[in-house]
ChimeraX commands (.cxc) that place a marker at each C-alpha (Angstrom):
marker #1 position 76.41,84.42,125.55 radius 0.5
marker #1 position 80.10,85.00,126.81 radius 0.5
marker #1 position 81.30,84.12,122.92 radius 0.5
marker #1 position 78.73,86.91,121.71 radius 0.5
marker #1 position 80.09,89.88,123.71 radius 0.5
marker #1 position 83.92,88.83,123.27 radius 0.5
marker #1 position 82.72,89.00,119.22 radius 0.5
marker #1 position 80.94,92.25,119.36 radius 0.5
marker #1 position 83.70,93.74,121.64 radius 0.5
marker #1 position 86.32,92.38,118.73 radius 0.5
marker #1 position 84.16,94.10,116.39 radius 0.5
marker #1 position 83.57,97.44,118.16 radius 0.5
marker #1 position 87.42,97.62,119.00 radius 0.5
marker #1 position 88.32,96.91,115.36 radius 0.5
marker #1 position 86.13,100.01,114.38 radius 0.5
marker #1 position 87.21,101.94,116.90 radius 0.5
marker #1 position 91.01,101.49,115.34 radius 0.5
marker #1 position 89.88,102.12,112.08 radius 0.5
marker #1 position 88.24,105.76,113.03 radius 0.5
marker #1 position 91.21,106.21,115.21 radius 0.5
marker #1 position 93.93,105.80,112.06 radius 0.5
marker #1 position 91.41,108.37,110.20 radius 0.5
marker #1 position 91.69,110.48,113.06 radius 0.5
marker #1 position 95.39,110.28,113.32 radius 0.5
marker #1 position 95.61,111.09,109.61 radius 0.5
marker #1 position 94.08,114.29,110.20 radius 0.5
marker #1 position 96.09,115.01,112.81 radius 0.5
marker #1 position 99.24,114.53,111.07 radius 0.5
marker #1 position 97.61,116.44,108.02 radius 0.5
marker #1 position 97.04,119.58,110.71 radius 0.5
marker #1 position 100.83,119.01,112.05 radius 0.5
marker #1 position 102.04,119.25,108.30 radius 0.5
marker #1 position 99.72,121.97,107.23 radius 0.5
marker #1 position 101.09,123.90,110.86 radius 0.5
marker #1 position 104.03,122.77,110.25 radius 0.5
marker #1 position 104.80,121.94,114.21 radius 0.5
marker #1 position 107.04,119.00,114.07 radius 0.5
marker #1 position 105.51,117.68,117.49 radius 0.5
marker #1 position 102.67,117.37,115.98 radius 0.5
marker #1 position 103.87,115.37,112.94 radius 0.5
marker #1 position 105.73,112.81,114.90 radius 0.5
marker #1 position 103.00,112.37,117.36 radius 0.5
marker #1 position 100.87,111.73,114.13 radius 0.5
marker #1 position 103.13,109.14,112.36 radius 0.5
marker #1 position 103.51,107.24,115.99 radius 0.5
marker #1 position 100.21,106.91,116.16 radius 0.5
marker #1 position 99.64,106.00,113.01 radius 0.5
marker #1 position 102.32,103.60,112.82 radius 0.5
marker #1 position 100.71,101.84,116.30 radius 0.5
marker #1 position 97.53,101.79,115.16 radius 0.5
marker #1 position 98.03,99.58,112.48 radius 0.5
marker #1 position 99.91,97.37,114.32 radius 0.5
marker #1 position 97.61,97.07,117.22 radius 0.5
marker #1 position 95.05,97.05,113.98 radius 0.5
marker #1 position 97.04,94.08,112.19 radius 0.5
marker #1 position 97.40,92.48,115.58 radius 0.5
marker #1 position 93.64,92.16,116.04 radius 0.5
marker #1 position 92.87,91.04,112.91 radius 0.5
marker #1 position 95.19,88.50,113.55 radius 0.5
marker #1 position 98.24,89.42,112.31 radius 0.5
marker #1 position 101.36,89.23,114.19 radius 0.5
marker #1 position 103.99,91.83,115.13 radius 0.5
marker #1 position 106.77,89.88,112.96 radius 0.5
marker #1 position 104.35,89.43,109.78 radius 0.5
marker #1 position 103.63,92.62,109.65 radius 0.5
marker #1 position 107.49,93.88,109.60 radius 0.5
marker #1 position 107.88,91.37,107.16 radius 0.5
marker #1 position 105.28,92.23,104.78 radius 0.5
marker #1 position 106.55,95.75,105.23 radius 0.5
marker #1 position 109.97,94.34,104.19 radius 0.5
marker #1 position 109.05,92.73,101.37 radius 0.5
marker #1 position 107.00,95.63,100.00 radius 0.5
marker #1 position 110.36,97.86,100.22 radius 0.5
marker #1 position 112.25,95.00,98.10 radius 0.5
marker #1 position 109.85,95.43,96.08 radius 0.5
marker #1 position 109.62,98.74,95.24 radius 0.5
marker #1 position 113.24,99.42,95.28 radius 0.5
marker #1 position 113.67,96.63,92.87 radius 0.5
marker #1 position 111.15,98.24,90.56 radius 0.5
marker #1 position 112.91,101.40,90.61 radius 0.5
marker #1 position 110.96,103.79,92.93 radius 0.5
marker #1 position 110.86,107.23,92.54 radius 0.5
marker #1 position 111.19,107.71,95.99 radius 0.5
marker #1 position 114.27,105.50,96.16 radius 0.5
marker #1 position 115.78,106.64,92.83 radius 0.5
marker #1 position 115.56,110.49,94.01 radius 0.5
marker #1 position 115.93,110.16,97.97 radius 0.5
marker #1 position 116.72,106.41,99.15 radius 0.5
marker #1 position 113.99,106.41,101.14 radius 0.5
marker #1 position 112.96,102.86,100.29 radius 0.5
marker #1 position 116.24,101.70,101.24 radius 0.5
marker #1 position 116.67,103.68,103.93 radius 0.5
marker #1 position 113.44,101.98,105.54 radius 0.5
marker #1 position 114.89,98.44,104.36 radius 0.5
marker #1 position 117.79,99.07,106.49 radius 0.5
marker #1 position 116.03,100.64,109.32 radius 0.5
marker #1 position 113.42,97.52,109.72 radius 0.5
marker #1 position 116.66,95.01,109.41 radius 0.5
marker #1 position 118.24,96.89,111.84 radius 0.5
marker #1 position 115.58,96.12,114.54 radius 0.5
marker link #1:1,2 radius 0.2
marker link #1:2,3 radius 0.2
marker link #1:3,4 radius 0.2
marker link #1:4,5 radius 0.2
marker link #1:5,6 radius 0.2
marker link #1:6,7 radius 0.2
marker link #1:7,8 radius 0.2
marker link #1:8,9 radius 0.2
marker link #1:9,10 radius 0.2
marker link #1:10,11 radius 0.2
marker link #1:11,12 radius 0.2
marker link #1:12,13 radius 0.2
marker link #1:13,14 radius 0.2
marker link #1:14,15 radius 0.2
marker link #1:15,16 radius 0.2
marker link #1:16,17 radius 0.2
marker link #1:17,18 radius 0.2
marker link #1:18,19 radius 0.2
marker link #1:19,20 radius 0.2
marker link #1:20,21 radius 0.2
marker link #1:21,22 radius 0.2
marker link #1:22,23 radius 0.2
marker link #1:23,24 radius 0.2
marker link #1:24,25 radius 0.2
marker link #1:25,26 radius 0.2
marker link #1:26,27 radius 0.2
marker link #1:27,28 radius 0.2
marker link #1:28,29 radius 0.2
marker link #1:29,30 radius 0.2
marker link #1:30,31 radius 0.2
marker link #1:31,32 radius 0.2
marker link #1:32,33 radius 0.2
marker link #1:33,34 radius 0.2
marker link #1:34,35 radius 0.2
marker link #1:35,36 radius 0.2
marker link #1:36,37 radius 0.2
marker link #1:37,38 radius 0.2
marker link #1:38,39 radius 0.2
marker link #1:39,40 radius 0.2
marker link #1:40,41 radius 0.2
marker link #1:41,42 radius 0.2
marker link #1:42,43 radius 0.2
marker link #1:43,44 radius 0.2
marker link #1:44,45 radius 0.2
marker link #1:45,46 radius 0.2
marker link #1:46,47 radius 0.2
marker link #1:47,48 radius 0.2
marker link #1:48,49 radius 0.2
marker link #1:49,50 radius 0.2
marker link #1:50,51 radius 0.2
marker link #1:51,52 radius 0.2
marker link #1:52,53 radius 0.2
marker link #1:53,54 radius 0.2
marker link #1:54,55 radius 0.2
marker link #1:55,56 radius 0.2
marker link #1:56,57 radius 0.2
marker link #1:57,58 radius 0.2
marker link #1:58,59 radius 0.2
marker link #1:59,60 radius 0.2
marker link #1:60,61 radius 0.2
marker link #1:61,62 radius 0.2
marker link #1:62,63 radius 0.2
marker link #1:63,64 radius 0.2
marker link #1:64,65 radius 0.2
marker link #1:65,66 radius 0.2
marker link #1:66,67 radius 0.2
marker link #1:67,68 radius 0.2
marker link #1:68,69 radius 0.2
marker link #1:69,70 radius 0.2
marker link #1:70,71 radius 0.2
marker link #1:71,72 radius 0.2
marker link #1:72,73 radius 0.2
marker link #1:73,74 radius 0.2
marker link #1:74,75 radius 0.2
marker link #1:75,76 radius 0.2
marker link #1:76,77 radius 0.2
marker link #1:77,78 radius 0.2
marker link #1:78,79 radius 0.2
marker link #1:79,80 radius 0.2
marker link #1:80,81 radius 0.2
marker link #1:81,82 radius 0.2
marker link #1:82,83 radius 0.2
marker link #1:83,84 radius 0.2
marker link #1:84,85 radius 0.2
marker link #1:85,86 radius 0.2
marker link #1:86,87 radius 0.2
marker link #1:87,88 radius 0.2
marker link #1:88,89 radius 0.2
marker link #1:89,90 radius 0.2
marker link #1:90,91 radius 0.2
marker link #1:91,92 radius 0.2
marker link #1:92,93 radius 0.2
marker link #1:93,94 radius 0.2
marker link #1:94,95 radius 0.2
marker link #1:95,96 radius 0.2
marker link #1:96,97 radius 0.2
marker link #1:97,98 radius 0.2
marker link #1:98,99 radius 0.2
marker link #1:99,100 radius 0.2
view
C-alpha cells in the first residue's frame, strides 16, 4: 500500500511540475510583453528550477543535466548557430556552465 501512494505522489508531483513550467512560461511571456525586468528574471529562474527539480524527479541528476546542456551548446556552436554567429550567445552559455 505504502509503494502505491509514494507512486501516485511521484506521479501527481511530476504533473504538478509540468503545469508549473507552463505556468512559468506565461509568466515570463507577461514580463516580456510588460516589459518589467523583475518579472522576466523571476520567470527564467523559475523556469530554469523547474526543470531541474523536473529532470531530478524523473531521475536525472543535477550534473547530467548541465552536461547534456553542455553538449547541446557544442553542438550548436559547432553547427554554426545563428544565435552564436550574430550574438555569441551559445558560447557565452558554454563558458558560463564551465565556469560553475
Amino acid at each position: 500500500m505504502e509503494r502505491d501512494v509514494d507512486l501516485a505522489r511521484r506521479a501527481k508531483i511530476i504533473e504538478w511540475l509540468k503545469t508549473e513550467i507552463v505556468d512559468q512560461m506565461a509568466r515570463l511571456l507577461k514580463g516580456i510583453w510588460e516589459g518589467s525586468h523583475h518579472k522576466i528574471v523571476d520567470g527564467l529562474a523559475s523556469l530554469v528550477a523547474c526543470c531541474y527539480i523536473l529532470g531530478r524527479r524523473l531521475g536525472i541528476s543535477l550534473h547530467s543535466l548541465d552536461e547534456a546542456v553542455l553538449d547541446k551548446m557544442r553542438q550548436h556552436r559547432q553547427e554554426g548557430h545563428q544565435l552564436e554567429e550574430w550574438y555569441g550567445d551559445i558560447s557565452a552559455v558554454e563558458e558560463h556552465l564551465r565556469k560553475r
